[in-house]
C-alpha positions in Angstrom: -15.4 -21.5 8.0 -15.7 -18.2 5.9 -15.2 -18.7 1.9 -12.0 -17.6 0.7 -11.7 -14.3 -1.3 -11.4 -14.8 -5.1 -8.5 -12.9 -5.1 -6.1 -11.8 -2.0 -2.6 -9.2 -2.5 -1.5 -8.4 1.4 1.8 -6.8 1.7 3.2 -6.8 -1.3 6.2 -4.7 -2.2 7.9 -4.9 -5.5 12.1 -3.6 -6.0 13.6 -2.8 -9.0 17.2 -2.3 -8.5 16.7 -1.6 -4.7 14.1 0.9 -5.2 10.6 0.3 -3.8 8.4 0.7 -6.8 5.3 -1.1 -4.6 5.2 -0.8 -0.8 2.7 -2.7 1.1 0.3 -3.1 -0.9 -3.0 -4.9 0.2 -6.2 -5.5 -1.7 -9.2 -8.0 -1.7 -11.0 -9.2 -4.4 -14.8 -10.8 -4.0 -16.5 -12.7 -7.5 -18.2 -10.6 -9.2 -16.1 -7.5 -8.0 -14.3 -4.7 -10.1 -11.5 -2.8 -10.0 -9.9 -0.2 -11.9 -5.8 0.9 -11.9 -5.6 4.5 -12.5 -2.7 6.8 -12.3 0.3 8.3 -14.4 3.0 6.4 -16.0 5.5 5.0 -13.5 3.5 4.5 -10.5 3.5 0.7 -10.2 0.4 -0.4 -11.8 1.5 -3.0 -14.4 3.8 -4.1 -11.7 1.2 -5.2 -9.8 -1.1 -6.9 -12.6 2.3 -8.6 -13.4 2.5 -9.6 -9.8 -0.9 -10.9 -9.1 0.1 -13.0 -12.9 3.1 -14.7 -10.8 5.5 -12.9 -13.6 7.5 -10.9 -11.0 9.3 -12.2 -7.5 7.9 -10.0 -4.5 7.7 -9.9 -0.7 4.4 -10.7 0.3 1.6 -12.6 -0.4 -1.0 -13.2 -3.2 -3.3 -15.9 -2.9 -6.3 -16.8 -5.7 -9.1 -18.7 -3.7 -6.8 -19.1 -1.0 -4.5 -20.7 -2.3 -0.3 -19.5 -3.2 0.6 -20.2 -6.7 3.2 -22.4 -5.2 0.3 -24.1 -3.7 -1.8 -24.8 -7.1 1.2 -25.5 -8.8 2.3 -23.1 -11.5 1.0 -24.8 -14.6 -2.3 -24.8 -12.8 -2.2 -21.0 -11.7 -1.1 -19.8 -14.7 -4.2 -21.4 -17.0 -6.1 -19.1 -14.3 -4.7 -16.1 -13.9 -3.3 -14.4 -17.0 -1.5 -10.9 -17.7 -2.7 -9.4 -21.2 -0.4 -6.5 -22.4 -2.6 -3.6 -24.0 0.0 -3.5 -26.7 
């Protein structure tokens, strides 16, 4: 059985009062891997970091070594995965 990606987003879609700020968004993450959120103001990219954090409800999925947050337990997730605001 194949290791689990270090970090897996599939189908996520974030609303903010009924509006689709994020729509399907999917994205893999391997150790040792980078990425890099570019783009103007507005376009959903601190939603997603707060997302992949467990701050925000969503449709979809994340998953951090294959496993839910609701899987690891929040406590547990959250002393792995945490959202640091650049201000």
């Amino acid at each position: 059985m194949p290791t689990p990606s270090l970090l897996q987003v599939e189908d996520v879609t974030v609303a903010v009062a009924g509006a689709p700020i994020l729509e399907g968004v999917s994205l893999s993450l391997e150790p040792g891997d980078r990425l890099g959120l570019t783009g103007p103001s507005g376009l959903g990219k601190t939603s997603l970091l707060r997302v992949i954090a467990g701050l925000d409800p969503i449709s979809g999925t994340v998953r951090l070594r294959g496993q839910a947050p609701e899987d690891l337990g929040w406590p547990a997730y959250r002393r792995r995965v945490v959202l640091i605001s650049q201000r």
